[in-house]
C-alpha positions as CSV (number, residue, x, y, z in Angstrom):
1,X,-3.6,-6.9,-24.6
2,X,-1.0,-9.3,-22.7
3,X,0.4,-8.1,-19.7
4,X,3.4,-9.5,-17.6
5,X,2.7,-8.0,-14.1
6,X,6.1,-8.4,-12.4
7,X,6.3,-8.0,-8.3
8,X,9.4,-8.8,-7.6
9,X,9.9,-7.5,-3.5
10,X,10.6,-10.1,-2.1
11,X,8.7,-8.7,1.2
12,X,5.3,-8.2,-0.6
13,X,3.1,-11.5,-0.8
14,X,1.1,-11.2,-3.6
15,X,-1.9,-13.6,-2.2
16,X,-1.3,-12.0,1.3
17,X,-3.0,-9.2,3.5
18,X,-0.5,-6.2,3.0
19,X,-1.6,-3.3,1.5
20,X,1.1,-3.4,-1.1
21,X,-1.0,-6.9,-2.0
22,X,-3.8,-5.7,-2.0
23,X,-2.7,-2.9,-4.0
24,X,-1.1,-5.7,-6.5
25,X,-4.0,-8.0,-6.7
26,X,-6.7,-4.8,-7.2
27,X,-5.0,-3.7,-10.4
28,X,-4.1,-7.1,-11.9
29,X,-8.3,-7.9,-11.4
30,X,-9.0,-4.7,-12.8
31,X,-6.8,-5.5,-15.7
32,X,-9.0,-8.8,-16.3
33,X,-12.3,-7.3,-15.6
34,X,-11.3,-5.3,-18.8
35,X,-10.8,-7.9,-20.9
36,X,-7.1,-8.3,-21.1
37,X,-4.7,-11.1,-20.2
38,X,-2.4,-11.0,-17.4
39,X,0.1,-13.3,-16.0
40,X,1.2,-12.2,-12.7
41,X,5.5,-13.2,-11.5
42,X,6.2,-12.8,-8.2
43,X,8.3,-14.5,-5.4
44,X,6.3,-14.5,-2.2
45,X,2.4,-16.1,-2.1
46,X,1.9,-15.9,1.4
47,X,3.4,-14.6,4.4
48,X,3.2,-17.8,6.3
49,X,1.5,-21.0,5.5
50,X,-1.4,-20.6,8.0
51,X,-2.5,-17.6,6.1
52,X,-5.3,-18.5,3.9
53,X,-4.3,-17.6,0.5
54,X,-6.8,-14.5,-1.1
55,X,-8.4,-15.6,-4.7
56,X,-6.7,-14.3,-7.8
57,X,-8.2,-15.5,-11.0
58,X,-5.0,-14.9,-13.2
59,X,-1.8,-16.9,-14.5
60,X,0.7,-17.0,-11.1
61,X,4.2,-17.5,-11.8
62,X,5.4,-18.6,-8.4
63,X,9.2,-17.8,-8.9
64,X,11.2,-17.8,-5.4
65,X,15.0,-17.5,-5.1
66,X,17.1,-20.3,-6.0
67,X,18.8,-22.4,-3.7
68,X,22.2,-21.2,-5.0
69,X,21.0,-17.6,-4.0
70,X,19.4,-18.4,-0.7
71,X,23.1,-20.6,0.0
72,X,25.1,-17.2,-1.3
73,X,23.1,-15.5,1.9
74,X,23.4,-18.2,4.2
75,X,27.2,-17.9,4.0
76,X,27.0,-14.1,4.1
77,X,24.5,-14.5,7.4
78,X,26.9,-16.8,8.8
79,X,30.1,-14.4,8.5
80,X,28.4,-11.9,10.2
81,X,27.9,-14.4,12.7
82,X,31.2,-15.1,13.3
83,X,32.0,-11.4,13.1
84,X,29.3,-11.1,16.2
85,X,27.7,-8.3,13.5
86,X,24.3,-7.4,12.1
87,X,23.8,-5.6,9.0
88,X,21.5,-5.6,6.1
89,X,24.0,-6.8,3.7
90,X,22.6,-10.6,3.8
91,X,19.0,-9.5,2.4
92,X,20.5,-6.2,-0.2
93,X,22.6,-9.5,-1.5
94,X,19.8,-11.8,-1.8
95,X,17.9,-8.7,-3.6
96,X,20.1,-8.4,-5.8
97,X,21.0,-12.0,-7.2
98,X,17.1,-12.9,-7.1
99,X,16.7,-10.2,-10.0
100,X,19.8,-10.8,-11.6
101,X,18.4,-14.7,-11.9
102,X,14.3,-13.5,-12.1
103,X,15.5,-11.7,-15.2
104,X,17.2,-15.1,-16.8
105,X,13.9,-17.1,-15.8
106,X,11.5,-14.8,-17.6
107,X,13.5,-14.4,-21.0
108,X,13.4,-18.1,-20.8
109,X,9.8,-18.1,-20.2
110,X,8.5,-15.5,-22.5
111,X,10.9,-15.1,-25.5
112,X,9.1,-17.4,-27.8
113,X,5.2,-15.7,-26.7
114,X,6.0,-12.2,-25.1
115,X,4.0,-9.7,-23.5
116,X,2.6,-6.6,-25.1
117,X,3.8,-4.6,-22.2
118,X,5.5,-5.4,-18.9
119,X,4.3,-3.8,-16.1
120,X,6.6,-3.6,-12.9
121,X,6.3,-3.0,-9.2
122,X,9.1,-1.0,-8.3
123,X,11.8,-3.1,-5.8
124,X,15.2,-2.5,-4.1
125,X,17.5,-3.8,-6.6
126,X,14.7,-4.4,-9.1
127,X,16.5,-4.4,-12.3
128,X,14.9,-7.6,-13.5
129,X,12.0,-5.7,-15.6
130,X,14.3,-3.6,-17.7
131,X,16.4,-6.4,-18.5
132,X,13.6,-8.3,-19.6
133,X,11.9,-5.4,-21.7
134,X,14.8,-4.5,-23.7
135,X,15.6,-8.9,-24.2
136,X,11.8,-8.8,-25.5
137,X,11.8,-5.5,-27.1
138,X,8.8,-4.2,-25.0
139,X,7.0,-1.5,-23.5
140,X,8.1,-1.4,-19.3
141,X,6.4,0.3,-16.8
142,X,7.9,1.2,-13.8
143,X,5.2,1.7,-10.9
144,X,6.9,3.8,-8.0
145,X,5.0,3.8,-4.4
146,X,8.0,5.2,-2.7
147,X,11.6,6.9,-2.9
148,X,13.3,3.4,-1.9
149,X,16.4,4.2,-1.1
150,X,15.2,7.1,1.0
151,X,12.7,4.6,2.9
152,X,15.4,1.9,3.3
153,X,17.8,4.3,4.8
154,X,15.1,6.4,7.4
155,X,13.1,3.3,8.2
156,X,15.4,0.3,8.1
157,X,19.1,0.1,7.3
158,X,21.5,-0.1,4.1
159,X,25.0,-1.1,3.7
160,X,25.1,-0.5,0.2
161,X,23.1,3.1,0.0
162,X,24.4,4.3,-2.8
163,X,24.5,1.3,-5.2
164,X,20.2,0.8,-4.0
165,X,20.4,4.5,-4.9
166,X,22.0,3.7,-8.4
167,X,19.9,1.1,-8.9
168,X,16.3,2.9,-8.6
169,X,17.8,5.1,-11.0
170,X,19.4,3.1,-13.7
171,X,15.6,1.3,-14.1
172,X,13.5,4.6,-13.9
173,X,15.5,6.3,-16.5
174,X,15.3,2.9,-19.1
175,X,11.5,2.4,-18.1
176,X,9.0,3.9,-21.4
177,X,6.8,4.9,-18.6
178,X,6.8,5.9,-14.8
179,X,3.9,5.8,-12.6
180,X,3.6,7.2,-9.2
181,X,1.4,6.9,-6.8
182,X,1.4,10.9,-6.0
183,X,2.8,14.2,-6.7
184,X,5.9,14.6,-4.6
185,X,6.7,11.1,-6.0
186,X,6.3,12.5,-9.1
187,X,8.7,15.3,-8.3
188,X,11.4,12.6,-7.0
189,X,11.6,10.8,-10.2
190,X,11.9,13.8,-12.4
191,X,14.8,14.9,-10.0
192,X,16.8,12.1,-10.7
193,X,16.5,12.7,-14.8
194,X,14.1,11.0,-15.6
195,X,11.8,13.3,-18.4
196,X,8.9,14.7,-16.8
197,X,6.6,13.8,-20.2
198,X,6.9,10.1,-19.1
199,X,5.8,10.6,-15.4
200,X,2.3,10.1,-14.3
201,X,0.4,10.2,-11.6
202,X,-1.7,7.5,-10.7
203,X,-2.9,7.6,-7.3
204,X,-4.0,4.3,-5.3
205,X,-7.5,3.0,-5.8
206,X,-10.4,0.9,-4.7
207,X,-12.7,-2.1,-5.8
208,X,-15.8,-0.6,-5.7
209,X,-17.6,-3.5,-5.9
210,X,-16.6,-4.2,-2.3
211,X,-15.8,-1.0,-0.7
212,X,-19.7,0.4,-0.9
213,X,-22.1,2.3,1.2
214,X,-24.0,0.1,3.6
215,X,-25.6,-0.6,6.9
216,X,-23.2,-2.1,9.2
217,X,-24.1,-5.8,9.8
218,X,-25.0,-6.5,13.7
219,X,-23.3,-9.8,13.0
220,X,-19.8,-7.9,12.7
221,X,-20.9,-5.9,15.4
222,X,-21.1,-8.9,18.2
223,X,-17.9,-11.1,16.8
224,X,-16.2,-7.8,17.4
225,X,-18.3,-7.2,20.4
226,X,-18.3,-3.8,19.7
227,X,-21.7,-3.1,22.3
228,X,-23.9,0.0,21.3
229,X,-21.9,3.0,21.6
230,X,-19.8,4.7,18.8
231,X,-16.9,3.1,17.4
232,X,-13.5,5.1,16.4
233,X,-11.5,2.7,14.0
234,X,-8.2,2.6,12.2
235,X,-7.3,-0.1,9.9
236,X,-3.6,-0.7,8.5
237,X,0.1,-0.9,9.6
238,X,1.4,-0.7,13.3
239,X,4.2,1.2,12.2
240,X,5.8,4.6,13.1
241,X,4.8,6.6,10.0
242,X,1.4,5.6,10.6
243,X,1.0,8.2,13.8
244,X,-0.8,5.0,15.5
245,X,1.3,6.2,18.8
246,X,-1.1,9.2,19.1
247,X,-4.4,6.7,19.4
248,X,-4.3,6.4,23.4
249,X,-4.2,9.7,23.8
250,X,-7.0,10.1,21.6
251,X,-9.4,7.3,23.2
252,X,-8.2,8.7,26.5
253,X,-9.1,12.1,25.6
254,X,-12.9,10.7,24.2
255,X,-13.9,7.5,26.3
256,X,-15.4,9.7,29.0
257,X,-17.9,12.0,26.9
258,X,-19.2,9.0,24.8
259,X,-20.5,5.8,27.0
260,X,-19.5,2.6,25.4
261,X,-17.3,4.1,22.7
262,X,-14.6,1.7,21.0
263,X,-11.9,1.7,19.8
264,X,-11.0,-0.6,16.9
265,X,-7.4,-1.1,15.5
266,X,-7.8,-3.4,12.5
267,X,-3.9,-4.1,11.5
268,X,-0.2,-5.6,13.0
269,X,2.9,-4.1,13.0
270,X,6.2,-3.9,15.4
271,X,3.9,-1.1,17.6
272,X,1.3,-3.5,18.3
273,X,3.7,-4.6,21.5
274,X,4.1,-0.7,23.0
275,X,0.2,0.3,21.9
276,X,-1.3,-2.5,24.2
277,X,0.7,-1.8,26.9
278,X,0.4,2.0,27.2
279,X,-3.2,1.5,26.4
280,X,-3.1,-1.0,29.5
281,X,-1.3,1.5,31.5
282,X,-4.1,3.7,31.2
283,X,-7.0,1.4,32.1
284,X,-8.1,1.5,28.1
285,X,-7.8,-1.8,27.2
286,X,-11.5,-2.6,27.7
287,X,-12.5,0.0,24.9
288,X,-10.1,-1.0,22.3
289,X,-10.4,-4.2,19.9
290,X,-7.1,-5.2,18.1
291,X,-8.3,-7.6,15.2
292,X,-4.7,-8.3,14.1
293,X,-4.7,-8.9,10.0
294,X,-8.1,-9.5,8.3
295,X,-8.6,-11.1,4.6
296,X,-9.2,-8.1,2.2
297,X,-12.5,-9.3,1.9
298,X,-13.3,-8.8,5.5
299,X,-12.1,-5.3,5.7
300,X,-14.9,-3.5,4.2
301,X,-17.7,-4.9,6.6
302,X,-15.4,-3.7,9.5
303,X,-15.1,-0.3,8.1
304,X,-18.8,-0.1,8.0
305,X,-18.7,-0.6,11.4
306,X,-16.3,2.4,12.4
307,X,-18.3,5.9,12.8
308,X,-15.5,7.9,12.6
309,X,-12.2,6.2,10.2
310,X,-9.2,7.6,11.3
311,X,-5.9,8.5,9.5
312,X,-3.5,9.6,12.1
313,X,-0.1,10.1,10.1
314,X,2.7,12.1,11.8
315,X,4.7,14.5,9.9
316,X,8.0,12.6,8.6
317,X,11.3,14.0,8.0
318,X,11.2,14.0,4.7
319,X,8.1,15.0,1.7
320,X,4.8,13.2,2.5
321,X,4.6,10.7,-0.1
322,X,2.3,8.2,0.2
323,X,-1.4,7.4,-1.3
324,X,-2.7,5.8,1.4
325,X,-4.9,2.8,0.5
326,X,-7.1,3.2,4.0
327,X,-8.3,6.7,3.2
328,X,-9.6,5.4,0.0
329,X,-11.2,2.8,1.4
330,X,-12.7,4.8,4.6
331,X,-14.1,6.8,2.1
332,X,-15.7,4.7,-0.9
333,X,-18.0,3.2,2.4
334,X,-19.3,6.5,3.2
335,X,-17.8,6.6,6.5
336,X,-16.7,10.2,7.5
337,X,-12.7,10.6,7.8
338,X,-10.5,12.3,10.3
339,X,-7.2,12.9,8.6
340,X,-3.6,14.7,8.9
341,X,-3.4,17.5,6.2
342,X,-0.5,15.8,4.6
343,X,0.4,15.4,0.8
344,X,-1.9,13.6,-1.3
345,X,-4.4,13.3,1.8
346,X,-5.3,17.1,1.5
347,X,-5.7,16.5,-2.4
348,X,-8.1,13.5,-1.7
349,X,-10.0,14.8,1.2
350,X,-11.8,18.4,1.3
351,X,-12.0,19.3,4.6
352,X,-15.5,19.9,5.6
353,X,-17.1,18.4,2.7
354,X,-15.6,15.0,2.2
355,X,-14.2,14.8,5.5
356,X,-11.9,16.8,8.5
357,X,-8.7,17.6,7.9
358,X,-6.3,18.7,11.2
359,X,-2.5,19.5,11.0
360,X,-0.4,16.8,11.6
361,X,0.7,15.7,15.2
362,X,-1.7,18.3,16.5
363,X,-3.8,16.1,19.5
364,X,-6.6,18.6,20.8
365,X,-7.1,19.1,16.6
366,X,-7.4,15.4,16.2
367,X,-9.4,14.9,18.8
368,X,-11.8,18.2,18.4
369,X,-12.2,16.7,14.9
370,X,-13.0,13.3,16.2
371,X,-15.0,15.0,18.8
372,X,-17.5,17.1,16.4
373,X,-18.4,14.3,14.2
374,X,-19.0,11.9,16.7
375,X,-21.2,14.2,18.4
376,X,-23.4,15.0,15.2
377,X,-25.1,12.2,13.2
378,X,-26.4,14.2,10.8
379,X,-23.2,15.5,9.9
380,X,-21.1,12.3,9.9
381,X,-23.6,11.0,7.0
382,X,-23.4,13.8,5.1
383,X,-19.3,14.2,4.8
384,X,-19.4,10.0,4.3
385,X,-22.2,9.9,1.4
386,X,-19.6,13.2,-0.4
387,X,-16.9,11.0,0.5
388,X,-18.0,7.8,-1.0
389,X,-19.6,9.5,-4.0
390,X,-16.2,11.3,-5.1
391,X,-14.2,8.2,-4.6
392,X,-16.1,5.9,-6.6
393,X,-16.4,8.5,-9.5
394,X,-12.4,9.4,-9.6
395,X,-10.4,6.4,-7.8
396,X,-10.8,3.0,-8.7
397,X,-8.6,0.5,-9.6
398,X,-10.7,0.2,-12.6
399,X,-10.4,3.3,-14.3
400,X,-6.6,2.9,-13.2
401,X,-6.1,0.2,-15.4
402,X,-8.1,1.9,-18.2
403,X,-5.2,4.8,-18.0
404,X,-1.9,2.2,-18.1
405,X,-4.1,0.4,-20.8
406,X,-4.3,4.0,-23.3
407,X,-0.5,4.7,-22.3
408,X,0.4,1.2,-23.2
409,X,-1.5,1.8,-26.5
410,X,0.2,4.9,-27.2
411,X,3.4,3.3,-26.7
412,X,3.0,0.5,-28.4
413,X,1.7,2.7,-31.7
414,X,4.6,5.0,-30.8
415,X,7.1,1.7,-31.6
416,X,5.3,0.6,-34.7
417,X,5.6,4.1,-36.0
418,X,9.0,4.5,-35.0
């Protein structure tokens, strides 16, 4: 099967260390590892040029904005300027011309060979996909990993809410098929009209070929210099939904009953700034080890090295939506998880089998949790070894793309039928 795998966010680079690319980059392999050919479209390689560039053995269509859009925002940046004024109008404008133009450069590209099926990463303003579908007469996928416009307007800004708003919509009601990454998701997109018949849930994944049991490597250990005692780690975004602000408590609350415990915070984000300093504050900062971003393929040796991987999320104002990408990977190493009962978390992870679960934003449960498994060896291998063997059995990126593959198959039948 051809497959046009079209990431279009202009904040996701596709060869970069977000989870988002990650996320991209484990699907579009396991599409290939399958046997099928993929060309990948996106606008954003890497986040800066000092970043090393991860391997991606596929087609990359490298297709930034257009000097006529990036000199439409310029002008718009420039008036706010002179206006003494910051908004978010500059980048919803640059959103939206890049797909109106993505769209154009596609049909061009593809009309005389087309895809099988196109399969899009949902965007704000992402309306390039369903223009190109219906020019090619294809099958479109719409992948969904959050309520956009919600996110925009309770983590960022939005002058033009209700047009992002219309947008999402317009492309999840022309897509053939929606796939979320979890249940409340799920529930979003049916809300807004969309049939429930063509929703799915697909949660996130893992290469199991790199996220595997095994001994942690001394080597990591001392370029780390981690010492001999236990190690509490956390790997992913410094950002406010993460609940990373509870962690100094937490190795406050700990660094006294274990000797030589660490902390490890694997990660960046706009928190890193306030984290070190109340972790200075509090005469902490010799048990913590910030590693800042890591390559993917560096991640997994680190997480071998944690004896306790934590998920921290704090309650948000609005339905727990996320499938988040560390928990699967925690997990597929066999190392025991301490996690918020939130969402899709509490589906993934059973407490006391597979892991330990606390309610969210709760600091004695977190650290009781933490407590109890650091404190028992015997215990810690046996939730990890449960943990690692349900992941690898139910949620890989491989048997991901074997599901998109039999809906494409269906669809595709469904046209020739029709």
């Amino acid at each position: 099967m051809k497959i046009l795998y079209l990431s279009s966010d202009l904040g996701i680079p596709v060869l970069g260390r977000k989870g988002a690319s990650v996320h991209v980059r484990g699907l579009v392999s396991a599409f290939v590892r399958a046997g099928h050919f993929v060309v990948l479209a996106a606008p954003l390689l890497n986040k800066t040029p000092w970043e090393e560039p991860a391997s991606l053995n596929v087609p990359l269509l490298h297709l930034p904005p257009s000097a006529d859009t990036l000199n439409a925002v310029l002008a718009l940046k420039a008036f706010n300027e002179g206006l003494g004024v910051t908004n978010s109008l500059p980048g919803e404008l640059r959103r939206i011309l890049y797909n109106q133009e993505l769209g154009t450069q596609l049909k061009r590209r593809f009309e005389s060979a087309p895809p099988d099926v196109i399969y899009e990463r949902a965007s704000l303003y992402g309306t390039a996909g369903v223009a190109l579908a219906r020019e090619l007469k294809v099958p479109l996928f719409i992948e969904l990993n959050a309520p956009l416009p919600v996110e925009q307007s309770a983590y960022r800004a939005t002058v033009l809410g209700e047009l992002v708003a219309q947008a999402e919509r317009g492309a999840l009601l022309q897509a053939d098929a929606v796939l979320t990454v979890s249940a409340p998701l799920r529930d979003y997109v049916v809300s807004l009209g969309v049939e429930p018949g063509r929703v799915s849930v697909v949660p996130n994944g893992v290469d199991a070929t790199l996220f595997q049991p095994s001994p942690p490597d001394p080597a990591g250990r001392a370029r780390w210099g981690l010492g001999n005692g236990p190690v509490l780690g956390f790997v992913g975004g410094l950002r406010p939904w993460h609940g990373v602000e509870a962690l100094p408590t937490l190795l406050e609350k700990l660094v006294h009953r274990y000797r030589g415990l660490r902390l490890v915070i694997a990660g960046d984000g706009p928190l890193r700034g306030e984290l070190e300093h109340t972790l200075k504050e509090r005469g902490l900062t010799r048990s913590v080890v910030f590693t800042g971003w890591l390559p993917h393929e560096e991640v997994a040796g680190l997480i071998r090295q944690f004896d306790v991987a934590l998920a921290p999320y704090s309650q948000p104002e609005h339905a727990f939506y996320f499938s988040p990408l560390k928990l699967f990977e925690y997990m597929s190493c066999g190392v025991p998880v301490v996690a918020a009962a939130l969402g899709q978390i509490a589906e993934i992870v059973r407490d006391g089998e597979t892991g330990l679960l606390y309610p969210p934003d709760e600091l004695d449960a977190l650290t009781e949790a933490c407590d109890r498994l650091l404190a028992d060896p015997a215990l810690r291998q046996r939730l990890g070894q449960a943990a690692a063997k349900e992941i690898r059995g139910l949620y890989t990126w491989d048997q991901n793309a074997a599901r998109v593959v039999e809906l494409a198959r269906a669809l595709i039948l469904a046209r020739q039928n029709g």
